[in-house]
N, C-alpha and C positions, 0 to 999 in steps of 0.2 A: 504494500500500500504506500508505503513510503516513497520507494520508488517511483511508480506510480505519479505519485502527484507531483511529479516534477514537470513532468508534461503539462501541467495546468502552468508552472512558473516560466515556463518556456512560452507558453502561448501569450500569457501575460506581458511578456517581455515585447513578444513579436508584435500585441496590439502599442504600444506603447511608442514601437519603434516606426509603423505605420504611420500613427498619426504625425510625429513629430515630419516627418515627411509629405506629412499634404498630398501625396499623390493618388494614383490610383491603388487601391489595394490587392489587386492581384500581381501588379509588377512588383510593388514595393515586399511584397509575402514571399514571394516566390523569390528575387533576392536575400532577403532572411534565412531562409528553408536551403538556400543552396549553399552557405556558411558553414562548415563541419563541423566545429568546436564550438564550445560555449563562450570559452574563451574573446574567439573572433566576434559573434554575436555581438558579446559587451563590449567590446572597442567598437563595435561598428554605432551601434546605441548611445555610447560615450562622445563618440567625435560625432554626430548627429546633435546630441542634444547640446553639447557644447556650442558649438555653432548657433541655434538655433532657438535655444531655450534663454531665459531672464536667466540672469547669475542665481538666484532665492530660487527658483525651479533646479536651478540643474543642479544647485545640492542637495536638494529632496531626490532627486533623481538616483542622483549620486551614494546615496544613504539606503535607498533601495537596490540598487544594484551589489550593494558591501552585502549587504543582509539575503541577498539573492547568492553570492556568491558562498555564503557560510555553508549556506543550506545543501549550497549543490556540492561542497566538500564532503560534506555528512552521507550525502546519497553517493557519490562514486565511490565514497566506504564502502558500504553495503553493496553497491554493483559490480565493485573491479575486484575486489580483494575476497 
């Protein structure tokens, strides 16, 4: 289950990185989705919202991505190891 619900913080992430981009949503997804790591994902979302977002947002941002990131250490525990 744990597992599991990583996919919800994944999708979370991908709405997030959607909007910050104004575009269409099928282009904008569909480069998300073609990123392999998580890693890249969050640089891509970082240097997005950095750009793009008020300095007060993109530390909220920034605060959820730390806390996005703990989580997903926890779960490649339980999935790689």
């Amino acid at each position: 289950r744990y597992i599991a619900s990583w996919t919800s913080v994944d999708y979370i992430l991908m709405l997030v990185y959607v909007r910050m981009l104004g575009g269409p949503e099928d282009k904008a997804s569909t480069a998300y989705l073609a990123l392999e790591t998580q890693s890249a994902k969050t640089s891509v979302i970082t240097a997005v919202g950095r750009r793009f977002l008020e300095p007060k947002v993109f530390r909220l941002l920034q605060a959820i991505l730390a806390i996005a990131k703990t989580n997903q250490k926890s779960r490649d525990k339980l999935a790689h190891h």
